[in-house]
N, C-alpha and C positions, 0 to 999 in steps of 0.2 A: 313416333312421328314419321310419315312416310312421305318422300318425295318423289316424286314421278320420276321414270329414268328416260333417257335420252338414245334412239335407235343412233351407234356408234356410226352408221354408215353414211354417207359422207351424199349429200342432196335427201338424206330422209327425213322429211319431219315428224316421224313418227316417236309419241310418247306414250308411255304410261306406268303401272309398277313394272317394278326390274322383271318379273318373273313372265307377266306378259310383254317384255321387250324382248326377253330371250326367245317365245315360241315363235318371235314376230319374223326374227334375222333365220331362226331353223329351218321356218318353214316357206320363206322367200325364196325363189326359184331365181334369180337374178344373180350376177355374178358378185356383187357389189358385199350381199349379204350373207359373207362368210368370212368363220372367226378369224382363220388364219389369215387373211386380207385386213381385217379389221385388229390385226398386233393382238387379238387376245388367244391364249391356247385351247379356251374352250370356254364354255357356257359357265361355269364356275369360277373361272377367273374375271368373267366380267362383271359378276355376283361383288366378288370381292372390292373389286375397282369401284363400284359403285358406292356399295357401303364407305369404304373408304373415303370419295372424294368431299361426300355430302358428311361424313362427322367433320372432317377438318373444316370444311367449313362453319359448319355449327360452332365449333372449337373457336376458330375465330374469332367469329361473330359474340360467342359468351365471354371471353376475356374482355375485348371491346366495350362489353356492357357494363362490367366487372368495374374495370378504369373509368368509366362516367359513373359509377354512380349508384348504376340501375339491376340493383342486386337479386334482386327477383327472377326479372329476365333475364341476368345469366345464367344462372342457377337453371332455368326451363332449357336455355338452348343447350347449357353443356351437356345435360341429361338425356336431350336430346341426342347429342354427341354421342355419349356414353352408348346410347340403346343403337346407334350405327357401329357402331366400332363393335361391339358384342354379335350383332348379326355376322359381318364378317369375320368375326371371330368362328362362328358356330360350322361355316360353311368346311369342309374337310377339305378342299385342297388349299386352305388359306396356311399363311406361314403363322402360326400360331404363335409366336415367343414375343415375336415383334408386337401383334394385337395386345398380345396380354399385358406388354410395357407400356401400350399405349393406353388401356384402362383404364390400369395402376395411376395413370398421369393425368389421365379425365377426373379419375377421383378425387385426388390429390388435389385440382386446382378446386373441385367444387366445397373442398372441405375448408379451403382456403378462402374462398368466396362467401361461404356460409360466415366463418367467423369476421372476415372485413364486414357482412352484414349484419352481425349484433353487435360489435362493435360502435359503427355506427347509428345503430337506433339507441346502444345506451348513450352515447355521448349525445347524441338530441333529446333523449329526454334529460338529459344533467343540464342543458341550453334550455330547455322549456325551463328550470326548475329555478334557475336564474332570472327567464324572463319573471314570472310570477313574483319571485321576489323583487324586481326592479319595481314592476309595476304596484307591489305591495307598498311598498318604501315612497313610491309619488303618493301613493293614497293617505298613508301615515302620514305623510308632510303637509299634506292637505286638513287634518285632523280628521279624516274620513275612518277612520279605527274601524269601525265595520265591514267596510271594502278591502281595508287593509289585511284584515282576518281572513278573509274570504280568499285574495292573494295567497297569503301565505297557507293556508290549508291546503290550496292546490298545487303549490309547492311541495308541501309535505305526504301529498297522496303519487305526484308523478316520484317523485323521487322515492318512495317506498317500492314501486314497479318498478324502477331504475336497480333498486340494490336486490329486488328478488330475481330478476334476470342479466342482472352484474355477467361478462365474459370474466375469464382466468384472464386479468389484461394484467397491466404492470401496473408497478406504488402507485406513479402519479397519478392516476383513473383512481384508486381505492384513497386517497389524502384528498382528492378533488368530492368525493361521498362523503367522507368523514366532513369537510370541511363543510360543505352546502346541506349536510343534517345538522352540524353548530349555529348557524347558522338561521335555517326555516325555525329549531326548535329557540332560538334567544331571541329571536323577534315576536315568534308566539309566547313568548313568556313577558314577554314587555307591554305586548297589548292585554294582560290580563287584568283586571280593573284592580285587581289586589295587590296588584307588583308598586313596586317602589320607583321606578319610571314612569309609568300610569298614573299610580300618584300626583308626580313633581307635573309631569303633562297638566293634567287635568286642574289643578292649584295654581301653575302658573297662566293656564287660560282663565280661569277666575277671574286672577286679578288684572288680566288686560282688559276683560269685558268692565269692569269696575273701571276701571280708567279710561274709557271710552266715553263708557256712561258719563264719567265725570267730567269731562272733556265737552262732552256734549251740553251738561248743564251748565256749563261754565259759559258758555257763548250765548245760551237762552238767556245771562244772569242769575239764575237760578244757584246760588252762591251755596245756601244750607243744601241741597241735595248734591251740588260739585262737592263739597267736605266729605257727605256722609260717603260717597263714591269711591273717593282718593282715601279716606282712610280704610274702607272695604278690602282696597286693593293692596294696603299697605299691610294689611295682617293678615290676606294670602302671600304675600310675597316672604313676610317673617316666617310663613309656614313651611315654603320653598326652603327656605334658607336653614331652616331645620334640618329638612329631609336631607340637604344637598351634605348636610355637615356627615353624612355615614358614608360621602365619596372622598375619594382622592384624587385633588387637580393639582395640586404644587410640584409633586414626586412622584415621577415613574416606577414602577415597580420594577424592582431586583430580579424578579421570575420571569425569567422570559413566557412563562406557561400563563403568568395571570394578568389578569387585567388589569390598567393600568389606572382605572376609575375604581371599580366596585370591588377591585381585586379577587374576584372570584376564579380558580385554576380550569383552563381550559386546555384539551387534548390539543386540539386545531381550531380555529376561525376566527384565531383574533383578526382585528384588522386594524390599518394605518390613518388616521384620522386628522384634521386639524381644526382644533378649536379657536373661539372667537379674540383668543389673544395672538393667533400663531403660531402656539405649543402645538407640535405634532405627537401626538399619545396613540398609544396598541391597546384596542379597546374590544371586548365582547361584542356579540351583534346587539346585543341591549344597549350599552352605551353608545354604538352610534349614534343615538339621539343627542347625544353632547357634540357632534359636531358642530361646523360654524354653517351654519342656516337650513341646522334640522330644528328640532322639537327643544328642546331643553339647552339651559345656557348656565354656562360655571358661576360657580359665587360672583367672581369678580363681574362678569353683565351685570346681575342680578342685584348685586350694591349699587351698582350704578343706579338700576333704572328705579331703586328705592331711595335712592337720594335725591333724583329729580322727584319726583313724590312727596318727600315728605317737605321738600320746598315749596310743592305746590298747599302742600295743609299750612305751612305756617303761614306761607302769602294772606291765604281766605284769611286766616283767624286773625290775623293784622288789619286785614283792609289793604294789602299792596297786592293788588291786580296783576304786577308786572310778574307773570309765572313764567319757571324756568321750564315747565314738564312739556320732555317732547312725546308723541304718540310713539315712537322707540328709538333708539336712537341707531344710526344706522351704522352696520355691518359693510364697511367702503373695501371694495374691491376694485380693481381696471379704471375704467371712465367713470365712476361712483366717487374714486380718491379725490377726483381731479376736482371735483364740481363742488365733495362735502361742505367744506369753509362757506360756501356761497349759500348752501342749503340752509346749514346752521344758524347764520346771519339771519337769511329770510325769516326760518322760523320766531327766530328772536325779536325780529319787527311787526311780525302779527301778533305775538303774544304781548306786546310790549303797547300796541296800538289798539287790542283788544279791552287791555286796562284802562287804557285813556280813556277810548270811547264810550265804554260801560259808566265811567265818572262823568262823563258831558253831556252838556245837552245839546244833543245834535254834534253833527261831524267835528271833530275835533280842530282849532284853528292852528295854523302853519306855528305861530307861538308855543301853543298847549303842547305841539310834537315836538317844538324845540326844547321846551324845560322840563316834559315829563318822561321824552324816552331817553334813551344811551345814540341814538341815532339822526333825527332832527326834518324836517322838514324838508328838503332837500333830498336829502338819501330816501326817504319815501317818494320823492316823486321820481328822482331817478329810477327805480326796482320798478314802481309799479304803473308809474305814469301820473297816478292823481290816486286822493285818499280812499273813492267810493269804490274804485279798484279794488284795491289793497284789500277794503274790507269786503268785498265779496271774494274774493280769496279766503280771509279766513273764514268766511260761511256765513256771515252777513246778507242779508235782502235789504240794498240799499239803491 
């Protein structure tokens, strides 16, 4: 890289390379343009001065670059440095011991600069390799398993470039690889359709589409197809409750190395977890699915939402309309706590007024809500203002 030099003498504005700057001052017949007036000893010394001024500045200017960031372009200007400081190295009246320290030192920082710049490309791609699993893990939660694959593959393709061009760094860089290959590979093994996650996944969506269903014939009246629904759902959920029996939610595990669910021994990646009772468990990247408002939910949900179930079969097969079955029952966290009670009530007065209705003919009278619900007349109109309300709330065309 060559920079134009500068006629030293003082009103000249003459530029160009060093070598024609020097025949420029030689051959000037003026008094202005000569060396010894001009501080230099001779035409070689200003060779050197020249070289000189223009690497320190490159020097400069590639550290600069170095500290932002911009590792590329330091790397270009130091080298540029490098090849000024070598020229006036080459020049014979130059003090040679001093250039040569200074090489040594241009080198040194660009060896320096090289490794802060693989450094930081692997740590961006170990950040990409994260984002992809975040993004895998929204998709997963979505039941989008397809996208989520997809996620995590590219995961597992950046992060194979990650550890083939790994620097000599230190542990934490090499536990942060180890830990984010546990990681990509236990989430690709949970979306496998054969895994026992996969499994409980896919069985436990079974039976909430069954209970929708049934949910839904239950409001059409459609009494024999809400049965066959709710009991549909009721021996996916016995199925759940099968699989789940091969986990462990009561007792933490003794091993700090194993999982605290599936107990399987893991090198790195367990992680800290909290489940739908508030038990915080150290769980595989598979088991995060047992978190509290991921995919899969411990026995104890799971009895639950089978006992509102099989209350709602024995309702049908009695003839007592008044079902207990909520669509889930919810997971209260923050402002969710505050309001639950009120929710819970609600739901229990459309289920409650859904039975009525289905037995009457036409809108139920302020009496029939007084002697048929837990609630009465009054408290419906207080919630919802008047009855046809109420029932277009629960999904009624009235």
């Amino acid at each position: 890289m060559t920079e134009p030099a500068t006629c030293p003498a003082d009103g000249c504005s003459y530029r160009g390379h060093v070598d024609a700057v020097v025949d420029h001052v030689e051959t000037s017949e003026d008094e202005v343009h000569d060396w010894e007036l001009l501080a230099y000893d001779d035409a070689e010394e200003f060779r050197v001065a020249h070289h000189l001024e223009r690497g320190e500045r490159l020097e400069s200017d590639g550290i600069g670059r170095a500290d932002s960031g911009q590792y590329e372009d330091a790397i270009d200007q130091l080298e540029a440095a490098l090849e000024q400081f070598q020229q006036a190295r080459a020049i014979p009246q130059s003090d040679s011991q001093p250039l040569q320290e200074r090489c040594r030192s241009v080198l040194e920082t660009i060896e320096r600069v090289e490794d802060e710049w693989e450094s930081q490309e692997f740590d961006d791609r170990l950040n990409t390799v994260e984002r992809h699993l975040d993004a895998g893990d929204d998709a997963r939660l979505s039941g989008a398993f397809d996208s989520a694959a997809e996620e995590y593959e590219r995961a597992l393709a950046m992060l194979e470039q990650a550890e083939q061009r790994a620097p000599a760094g230190p542990a934490e860089s090499n536990r942060r690889v180890v830990q984010l290959r546990n990681q990509v590979d236990g989430r690709l093994a949970s979306l496998d359709p054969s895994s026992d996650h996969r499994e409980v996944v896919a069985t436990y969506d079974d039976a909430l589409q069954h209970r929708e269903a049934g949910d839904k014939a239950f409001r059409n009246s459609d009494i024999e197809r809400a049965l066959e629904e709710y009991r549909a759902a009721r021996t996916c959920l016995d199925r759940v409750m099968e699989k789940l029996d091969e986990f462990t939610f009561d007792v933490a595990s003794q091993r700090s190395s194993a999982c605290d669910i599936c107990r399987q021994e893991f090198d790195t990646g367990l992680e800290a977890v909290v489940l739908d009772d508030g038990t915080e468990r150290t769980v595989c990247p598979a088991c995060t699915m047992f978190a509290k408002g991921d995919l899969l939910r411990p026995p104890a949900t799971v009895e639950t939402e089978e006992g509102y179930l099989t209350e709602n079969i024995e309702s049908l097969e009695t003839g007592d309309y008044g079902l207990t079955w909520s669509s889930k029952p919810d997971s209260k966290t923050g402002a969710d706590a505050e309001s639950g009670a009120t929710r819970v009530d609600e739901q229990q007065m459309l289920i409650q007024l859904i039975g009525v209705y289905q037995q009457a003919d036409g809108l139920p009278s302020p009496a029939e809500l007084d002697e048929k619900t837990d609630f009465g007349f009054l408290a419906y109109s207080e919630q919802f203002g008047d009855i046809e309300d109420a029932l277009r709330e629960a999904g009624f065309d009235v």
